[in-house]
C-alpha positions as CSV (number, residue, x, y, z in Angstrom):
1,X,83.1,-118.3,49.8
2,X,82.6,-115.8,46.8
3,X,82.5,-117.3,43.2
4,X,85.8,-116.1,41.4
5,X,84.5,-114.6,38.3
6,X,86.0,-115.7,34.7
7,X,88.0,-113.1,32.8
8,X,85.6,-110.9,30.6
9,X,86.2,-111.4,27.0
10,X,86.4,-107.9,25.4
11,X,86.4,-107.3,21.5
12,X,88.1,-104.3,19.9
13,X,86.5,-103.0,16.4
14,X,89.4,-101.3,14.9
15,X,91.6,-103.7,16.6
16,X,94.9,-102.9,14.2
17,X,94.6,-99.3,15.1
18,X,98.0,-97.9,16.1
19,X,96.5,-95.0,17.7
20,X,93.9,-96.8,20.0
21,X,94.7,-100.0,20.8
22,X,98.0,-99.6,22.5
23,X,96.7,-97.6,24.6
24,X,93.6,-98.8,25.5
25,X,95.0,-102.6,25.8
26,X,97.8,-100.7,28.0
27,X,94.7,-99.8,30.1
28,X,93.0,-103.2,30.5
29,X,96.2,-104.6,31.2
30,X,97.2,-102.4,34.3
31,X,93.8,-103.5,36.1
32,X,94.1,-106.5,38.0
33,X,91.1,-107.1,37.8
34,X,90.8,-108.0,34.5
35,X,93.9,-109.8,34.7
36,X,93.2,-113.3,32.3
37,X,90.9,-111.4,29.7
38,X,90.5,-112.8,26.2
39,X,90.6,-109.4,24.1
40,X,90.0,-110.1,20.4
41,X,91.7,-107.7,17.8
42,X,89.1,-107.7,14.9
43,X,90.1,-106.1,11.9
44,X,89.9,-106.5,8.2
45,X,93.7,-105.5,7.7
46,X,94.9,-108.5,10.0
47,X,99.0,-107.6,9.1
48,X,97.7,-104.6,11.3
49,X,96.1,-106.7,14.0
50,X,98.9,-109.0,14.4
51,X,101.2,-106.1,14.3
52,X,99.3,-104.9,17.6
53,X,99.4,-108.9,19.1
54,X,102.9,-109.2,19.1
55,X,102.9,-105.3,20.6
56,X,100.1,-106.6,23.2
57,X,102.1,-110.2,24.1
58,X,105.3,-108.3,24.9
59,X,102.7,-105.8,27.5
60,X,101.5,-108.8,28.9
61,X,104.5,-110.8,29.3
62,X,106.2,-107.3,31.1
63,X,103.5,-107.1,33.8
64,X,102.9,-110.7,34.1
65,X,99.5,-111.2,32.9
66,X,97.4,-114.3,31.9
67,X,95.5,-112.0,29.3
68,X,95.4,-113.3,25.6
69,X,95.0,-111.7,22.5
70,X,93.3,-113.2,19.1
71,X,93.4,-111.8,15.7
72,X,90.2,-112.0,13.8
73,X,88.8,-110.5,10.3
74,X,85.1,-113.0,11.2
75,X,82.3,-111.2,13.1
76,X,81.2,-114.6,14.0
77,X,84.5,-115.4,15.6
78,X,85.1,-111.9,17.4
79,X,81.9,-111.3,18.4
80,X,80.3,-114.8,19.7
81,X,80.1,-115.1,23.3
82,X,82.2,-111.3,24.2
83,X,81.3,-109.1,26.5
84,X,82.5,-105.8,25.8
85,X,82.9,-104.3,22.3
86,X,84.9,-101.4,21.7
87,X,84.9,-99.4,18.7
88,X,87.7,-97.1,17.0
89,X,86.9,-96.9,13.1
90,X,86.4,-94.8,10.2
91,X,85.2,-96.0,7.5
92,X,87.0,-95.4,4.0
93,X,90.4,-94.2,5.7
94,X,92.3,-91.6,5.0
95,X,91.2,-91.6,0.9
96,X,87.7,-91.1,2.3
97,X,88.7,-88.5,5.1
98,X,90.8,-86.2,2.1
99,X,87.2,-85.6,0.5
100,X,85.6,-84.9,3.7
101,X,88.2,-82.0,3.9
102,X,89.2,-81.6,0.3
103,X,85.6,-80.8,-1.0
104,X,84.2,-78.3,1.0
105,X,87.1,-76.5,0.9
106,X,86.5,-75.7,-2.9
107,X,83.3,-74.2,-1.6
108,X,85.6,-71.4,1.3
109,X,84.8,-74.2,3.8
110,X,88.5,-74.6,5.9
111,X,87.4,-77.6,8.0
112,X,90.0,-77.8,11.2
113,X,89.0,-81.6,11.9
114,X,86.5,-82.7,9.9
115,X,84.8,-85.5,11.8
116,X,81.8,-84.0,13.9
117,X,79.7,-81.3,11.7
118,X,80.0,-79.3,8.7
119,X,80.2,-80.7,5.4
120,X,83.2,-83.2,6.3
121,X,81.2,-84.5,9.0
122,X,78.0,-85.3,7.4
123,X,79.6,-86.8,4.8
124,X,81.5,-89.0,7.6
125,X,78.6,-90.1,9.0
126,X,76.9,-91.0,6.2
127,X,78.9,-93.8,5.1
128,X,80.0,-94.6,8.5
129,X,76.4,-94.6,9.4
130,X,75.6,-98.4,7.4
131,X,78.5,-100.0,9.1
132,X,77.8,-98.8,12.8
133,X,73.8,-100.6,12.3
134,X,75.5,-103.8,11.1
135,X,77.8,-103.7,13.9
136,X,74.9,-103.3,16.4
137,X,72.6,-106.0,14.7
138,X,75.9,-108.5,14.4
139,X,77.0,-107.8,18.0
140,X,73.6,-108.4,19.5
141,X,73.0,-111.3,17.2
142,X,76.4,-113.4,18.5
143,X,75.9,-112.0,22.4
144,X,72.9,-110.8,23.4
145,X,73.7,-108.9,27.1
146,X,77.5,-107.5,25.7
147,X,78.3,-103.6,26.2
148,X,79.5,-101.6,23.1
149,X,81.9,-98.6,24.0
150,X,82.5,-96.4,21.2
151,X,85.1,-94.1,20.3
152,X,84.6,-93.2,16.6
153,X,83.4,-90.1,15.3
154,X,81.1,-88.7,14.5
155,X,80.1,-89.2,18.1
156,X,76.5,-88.1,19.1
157,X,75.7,-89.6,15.1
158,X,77.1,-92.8,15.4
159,X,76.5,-93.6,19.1
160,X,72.2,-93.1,18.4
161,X,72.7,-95.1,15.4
162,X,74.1,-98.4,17.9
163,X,71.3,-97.7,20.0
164,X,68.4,-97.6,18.1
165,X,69.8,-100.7,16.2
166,X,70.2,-102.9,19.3
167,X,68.9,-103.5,22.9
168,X,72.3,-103.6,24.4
169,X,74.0,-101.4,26.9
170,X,75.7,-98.6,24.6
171,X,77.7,-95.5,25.6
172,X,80.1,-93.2,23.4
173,X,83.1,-91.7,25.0
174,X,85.1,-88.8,24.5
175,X,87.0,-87.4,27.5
176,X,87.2,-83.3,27.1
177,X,86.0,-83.4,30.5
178,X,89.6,-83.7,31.6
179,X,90.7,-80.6,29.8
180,X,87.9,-78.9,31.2
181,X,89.0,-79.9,34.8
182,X,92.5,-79.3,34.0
183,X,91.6,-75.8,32.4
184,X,90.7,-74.3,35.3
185,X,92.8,-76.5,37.6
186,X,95.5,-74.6,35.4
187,X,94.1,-71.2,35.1
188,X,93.1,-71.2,39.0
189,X,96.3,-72.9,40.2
190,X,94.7,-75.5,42.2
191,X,94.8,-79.3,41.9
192,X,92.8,-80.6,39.2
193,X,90.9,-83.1,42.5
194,X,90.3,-79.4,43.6
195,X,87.9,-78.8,40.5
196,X,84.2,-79.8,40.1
197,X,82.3,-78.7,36.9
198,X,79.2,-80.0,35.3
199,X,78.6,-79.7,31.6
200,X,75.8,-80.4,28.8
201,X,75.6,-80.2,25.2
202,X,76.5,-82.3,22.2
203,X,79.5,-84.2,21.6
204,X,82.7,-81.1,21.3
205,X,80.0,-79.2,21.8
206,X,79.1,-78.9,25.3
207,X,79.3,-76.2,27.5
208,X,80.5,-75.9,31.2
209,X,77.8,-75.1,32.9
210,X,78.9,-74.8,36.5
211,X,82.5,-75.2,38.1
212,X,83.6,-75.2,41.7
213,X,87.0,-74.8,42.7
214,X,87.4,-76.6,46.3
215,X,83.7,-76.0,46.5
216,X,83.3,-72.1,45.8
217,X,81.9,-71.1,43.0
218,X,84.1,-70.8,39.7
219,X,82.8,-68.6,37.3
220,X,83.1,-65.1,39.8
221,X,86.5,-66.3,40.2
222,X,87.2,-66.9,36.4
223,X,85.9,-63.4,35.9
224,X,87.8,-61.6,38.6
225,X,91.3,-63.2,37.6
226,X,90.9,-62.0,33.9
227,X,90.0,-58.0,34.9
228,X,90.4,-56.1,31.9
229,X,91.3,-58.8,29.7
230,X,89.7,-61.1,27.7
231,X,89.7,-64.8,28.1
232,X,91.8,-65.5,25.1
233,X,94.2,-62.7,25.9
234,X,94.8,-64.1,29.7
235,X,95.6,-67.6,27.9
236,X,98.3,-66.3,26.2
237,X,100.0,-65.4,29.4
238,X,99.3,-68.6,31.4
239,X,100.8,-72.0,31.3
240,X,98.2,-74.7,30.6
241,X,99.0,-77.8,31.7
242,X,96.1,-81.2,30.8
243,X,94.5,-83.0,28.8
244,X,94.7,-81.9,24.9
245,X,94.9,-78.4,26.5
246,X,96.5,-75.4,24.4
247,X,96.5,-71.8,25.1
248,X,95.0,-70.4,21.8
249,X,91.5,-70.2,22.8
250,X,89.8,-67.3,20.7
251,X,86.5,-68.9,20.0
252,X,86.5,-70.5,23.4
253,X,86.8,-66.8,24.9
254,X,84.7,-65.1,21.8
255,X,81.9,-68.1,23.5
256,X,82.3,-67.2,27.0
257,X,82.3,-63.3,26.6
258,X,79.1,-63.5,25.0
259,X,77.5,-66.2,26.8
260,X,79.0,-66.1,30.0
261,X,80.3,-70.4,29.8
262,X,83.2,-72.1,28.4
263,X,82.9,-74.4,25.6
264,X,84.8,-77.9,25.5
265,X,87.8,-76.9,25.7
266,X,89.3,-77.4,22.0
267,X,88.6,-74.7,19.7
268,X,89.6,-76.7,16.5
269,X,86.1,-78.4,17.3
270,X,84.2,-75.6,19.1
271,X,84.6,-73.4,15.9
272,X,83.1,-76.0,13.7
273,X,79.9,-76.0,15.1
274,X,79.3,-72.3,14.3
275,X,79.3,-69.6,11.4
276,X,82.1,-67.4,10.9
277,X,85.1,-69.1,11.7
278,X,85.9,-71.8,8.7
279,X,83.7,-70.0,6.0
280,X,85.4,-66.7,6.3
281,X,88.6,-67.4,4.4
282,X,92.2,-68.4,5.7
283,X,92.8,-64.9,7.5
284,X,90.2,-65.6,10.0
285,X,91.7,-68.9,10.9
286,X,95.0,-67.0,11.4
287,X,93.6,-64.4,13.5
288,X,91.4,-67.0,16.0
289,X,94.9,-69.7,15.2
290,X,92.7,-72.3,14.1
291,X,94.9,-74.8,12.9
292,X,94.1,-77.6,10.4
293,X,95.4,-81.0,10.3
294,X,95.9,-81.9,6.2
295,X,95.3,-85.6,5.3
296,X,99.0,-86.1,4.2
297,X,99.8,-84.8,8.0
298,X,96.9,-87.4,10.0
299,X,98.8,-90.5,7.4
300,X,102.2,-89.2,7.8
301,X,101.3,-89.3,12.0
302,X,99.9,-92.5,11.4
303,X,102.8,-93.9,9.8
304,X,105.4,-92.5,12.7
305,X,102.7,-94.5,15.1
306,X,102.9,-97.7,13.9
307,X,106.9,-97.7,13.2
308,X,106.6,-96.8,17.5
309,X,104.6,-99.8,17.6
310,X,106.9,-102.0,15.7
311,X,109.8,-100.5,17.9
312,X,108.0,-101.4,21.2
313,X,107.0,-105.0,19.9
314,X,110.4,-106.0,18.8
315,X,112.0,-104.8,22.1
316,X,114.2,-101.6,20.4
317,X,111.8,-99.3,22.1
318,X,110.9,-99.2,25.8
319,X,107.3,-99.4,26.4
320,X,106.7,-96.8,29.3
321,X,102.9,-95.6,29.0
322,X,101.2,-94.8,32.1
323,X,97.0,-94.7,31.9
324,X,95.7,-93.1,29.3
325,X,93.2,-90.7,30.6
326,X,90.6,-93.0,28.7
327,X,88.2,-94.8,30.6
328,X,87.2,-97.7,28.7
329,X,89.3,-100.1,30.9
330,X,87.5,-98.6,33.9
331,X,84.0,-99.2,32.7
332,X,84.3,-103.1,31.6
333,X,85.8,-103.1,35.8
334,X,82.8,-101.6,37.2
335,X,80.1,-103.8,34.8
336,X,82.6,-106.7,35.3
337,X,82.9,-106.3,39.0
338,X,79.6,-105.6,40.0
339,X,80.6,-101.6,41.2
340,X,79.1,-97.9,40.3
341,X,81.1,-95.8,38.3
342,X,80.7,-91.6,37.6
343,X,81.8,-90.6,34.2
344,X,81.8,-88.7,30.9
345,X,79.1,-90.4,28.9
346,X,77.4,-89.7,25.2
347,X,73.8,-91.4,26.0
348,X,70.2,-90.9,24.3
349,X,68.4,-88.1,26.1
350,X,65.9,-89.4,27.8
351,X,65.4,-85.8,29.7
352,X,69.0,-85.6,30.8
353,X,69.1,-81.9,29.3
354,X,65.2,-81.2,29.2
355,X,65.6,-78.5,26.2
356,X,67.3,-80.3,23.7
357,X,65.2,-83.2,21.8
358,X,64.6,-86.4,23.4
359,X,65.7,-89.2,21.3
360,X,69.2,-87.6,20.3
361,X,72.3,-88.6,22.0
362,X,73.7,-85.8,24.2
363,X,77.1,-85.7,26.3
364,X,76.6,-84.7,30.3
365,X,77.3,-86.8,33.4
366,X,76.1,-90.4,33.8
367,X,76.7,-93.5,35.8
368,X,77.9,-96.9,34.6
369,X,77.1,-100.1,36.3
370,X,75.5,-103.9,35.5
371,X,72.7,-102.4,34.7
372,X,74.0,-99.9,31.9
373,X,74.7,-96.4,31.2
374,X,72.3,-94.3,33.4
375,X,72.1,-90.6,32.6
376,X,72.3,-87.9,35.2
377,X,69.9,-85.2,35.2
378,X,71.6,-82.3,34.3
379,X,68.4,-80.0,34.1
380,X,68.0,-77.2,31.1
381,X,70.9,-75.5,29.9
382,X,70.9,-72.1,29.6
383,X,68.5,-71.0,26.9
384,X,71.4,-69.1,24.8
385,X,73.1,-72.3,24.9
386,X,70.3,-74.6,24.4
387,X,69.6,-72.5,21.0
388,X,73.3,-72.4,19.8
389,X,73.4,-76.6,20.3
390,X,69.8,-77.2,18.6
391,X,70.7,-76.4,15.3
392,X,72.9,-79.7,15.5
393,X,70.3,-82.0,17.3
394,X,67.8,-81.6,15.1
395,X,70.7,-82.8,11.7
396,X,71.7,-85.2,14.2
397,X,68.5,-86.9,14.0
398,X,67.7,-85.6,9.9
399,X,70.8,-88.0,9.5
400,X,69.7,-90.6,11.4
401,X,66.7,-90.7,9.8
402,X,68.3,-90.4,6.4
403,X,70.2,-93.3,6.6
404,X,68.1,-95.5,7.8
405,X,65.5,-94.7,5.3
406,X,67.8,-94.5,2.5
407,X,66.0,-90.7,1.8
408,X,68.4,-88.9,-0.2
409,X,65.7,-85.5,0.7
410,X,65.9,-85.8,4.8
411,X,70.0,-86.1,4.0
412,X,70.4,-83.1,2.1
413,X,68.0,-81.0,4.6
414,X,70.7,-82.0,7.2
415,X,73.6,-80.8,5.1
416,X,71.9,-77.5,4.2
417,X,71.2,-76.7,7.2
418,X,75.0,-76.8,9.2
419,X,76.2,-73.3,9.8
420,X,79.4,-74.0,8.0
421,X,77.3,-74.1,5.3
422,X,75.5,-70.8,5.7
423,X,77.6,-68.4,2.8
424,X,76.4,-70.6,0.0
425,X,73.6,-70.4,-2.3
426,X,70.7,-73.0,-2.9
427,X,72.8,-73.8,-5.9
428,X,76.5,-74.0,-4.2
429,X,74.7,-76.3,-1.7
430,X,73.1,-78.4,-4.3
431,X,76.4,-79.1,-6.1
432,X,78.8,-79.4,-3.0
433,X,76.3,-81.5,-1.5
434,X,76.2,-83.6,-4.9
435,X,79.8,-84.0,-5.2
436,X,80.6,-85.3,-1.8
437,X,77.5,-87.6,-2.2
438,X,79.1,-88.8,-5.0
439,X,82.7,-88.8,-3.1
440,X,81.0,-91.6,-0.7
441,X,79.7,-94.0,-3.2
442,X,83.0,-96.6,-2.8
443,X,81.9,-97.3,0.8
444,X,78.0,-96.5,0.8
445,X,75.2,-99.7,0.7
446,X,73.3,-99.8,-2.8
447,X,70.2,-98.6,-1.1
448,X,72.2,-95.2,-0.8
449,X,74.4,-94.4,-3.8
């Protein structure tokens, strides 16, 4: 007779988060067979962690579930002994996040998000770089074989930096693949099981580079249905229904008309990546109805988030969430449980996508099993795509470099060379680049300030 196994022990990074944790504990908790799992909240605001306990014990105590929860501001205590580590921070906040926007935009730079590329998301990265190598070096220090998930952003940046400061198994996850599967699920009218694509590129940045709808090729189809119109014009018409999915897709269709793919589909990332669209002044982001989200907005949405927490802890809200659509849950089953698993993963390209730089991490298909993240070879991407993506590989690794040499000139080569930074002078570069230096010195190690 089989061994039973013992619960896993998973530890959440972020743990207080009122965005990511419901949902992902939500998650763990419909899976029976993690069913008895010791998740630990860590956090340094621990109000916030307990907050999500008392949310999480009323979860468990609704489905009947063994698993427990601990609250924990000690790496030693959240990290000894676990097995999974999941990951869902930003350093600095929102006061940090409002110069990531705030700053460029002094310089015409309209950043929509803020937390990939561009100005706002090098300066991210840089002082969220520090915190992600102690979190790889702490993790591996207390448990030695553990996986690390993670979900913060800046994806491709952060996810390299847990990998080259460990030996563990390390993946970072962002699931646009489910809009892309719903947008032409949508736009085809066909079940989204009906819809195959494959995609490479960098993390909101990836193009689809194939799609088959119940095993016919996509792409003639796409084109025939639109006729005379463009791709953004036929989304205006059409009801999308899936994940994140909304029918303003100008740069999506400005991408596809000239290179023949769809982008991720989200173009208040998409447009980030490129020249033209956030350094062009506010009437081009009302003619491609780029919409930004202001800091007051992102802690104003945070604030209605944890009073829905509150609500569904104390019992005056009924808890009703389904799966999320993440797959986080899903991947501590398959290691846990000994299976295979297909899936959306950020890995290091190990010649995954054989024209883009080894070394970086890139987003494309992978497997997940006991034995780690395992890339699938995608093959080269187009060269027209290929060249559009490499600008951001090759600051991907300046950064990376940057950091972890504490070189100030390798930091600033990255940050001049973003598109979004392409309508400024050697000087305007100098300065903007100066001032949000500057802006991270609260949350940056002395080696770097």
């Amino acid at each position: 007779m089989a061994k039973k196994r013992t619960p896993p022990i998973i530890t959440i990074v972020g743990g207080g988060s009122p965005k990511w944790s419901p949902r992902l504990l939500n998650d763990i908790l419909l899976l029976k067979s993690l069913d008895g799992a010791e998740v630990r909240l860590f956090d340094l605001d621990l109000s916030a962690a307990r907050l999500i306990k008392k949310f999480a014990d009323s979860v468990a105590k609704k489905y009947r579930s063994k698993t427990t929860f601990k609250v924990t501001a000690s790496e030693k205590a959240a990290y000894s002994g676990t097995e999974f580590v999941i990951i869902t921070i930003n350093t600095g906040g929102f006061a940090a996040t409002a110069n990531d926007l705030e700053i460029p935009e002094k310089y015409g730079i309209f950043q929509t998000v803020g937390d990939t590329v561009g100005p706002g998301g090098w300066n991210r990265a840089i002082r969220n770089m520090p915190v992600f190598e102690r979190i790889a070096k702490q993790v591996e220090r207390y448990s030695n074989d553990a996986v690390i998930i993670n979900y913060s952003n800046p994806m491709a940046v952060l996810t390299q930096t847990l990998t080259e400061n460990c030996k563990l198994r390390v993946t970072g996850l962002c699931h646009g693949i489910l809009g892309a599967v719903d947008l032409f699920a949508s736009v085809m009218g066909v079940e989204r099981s009906k819809v195959k694509v494959a995609f490479a590129g960098t993390n909101h940045f990836w193009f689809i580079t194939d799609a088959r709808i119940d095993g016919k090729p996509g792409y003639p189809m796409l084109k025939k249905l639109l006729g005379r119109k463009t791709f953004g014009e036929y989304m205006q018409g059409t009801s999308v229904k899936g994940f994140e999915l909304h029918k303003d897709m100008y740069v999506a269709s400005d991408l596809y008309h000239a290179y023949g793919y769809l982008p991720y589909p989200g173009d208040r990332h998409v447009c980030e990546f490129l020249p033209g669209y956030l350094n062009a002044g506010q009437k081009r982001l009302d003619e491609y109805k780029l919409t930004r989200t202001t800091v007051a907005e992102r802690a104003d949405r945070h604030k209605q988030m944890v009073a829905r927490v509150r609500k569904w802890a104390s019992g005056a809200m009924k808890f009703d969430m389904g799966p999320s659509g993440e797959t986080a849950a899903q991947i501590i089953e398959a290691v846990h449980t000994g299976a295979d698993m297909v899936d959306d993963f950020n890995l290091v390209n190990r010649g995954q996508i054989p024209n883009l730089p080894r070394g970086v991490v890139v987003e494309a298909l992978g497997t997940v099993s006991p034995l780690g993240f395992i890339p699938t070879a995608h093959g080269p991407m187009p060269e027209s795509l290929a060249t559009l993506t490499m600008p951001h590989c090759v600051s991907q690794q300046l950064i990376v470099d940057a950091v972890k040499n504490a070189d100030k000139g390798l930091a600033y080569e990255a940050f001049s060379l973003d598109p979004l930074c392409s309508h400024l002078s050697s000087k305007e570069k100098g300065e903007l680049f100066k001032e949000l230096w500057q802006s991270n010195r609260p949350w940056l190690p002395k080696n770097l300030r």
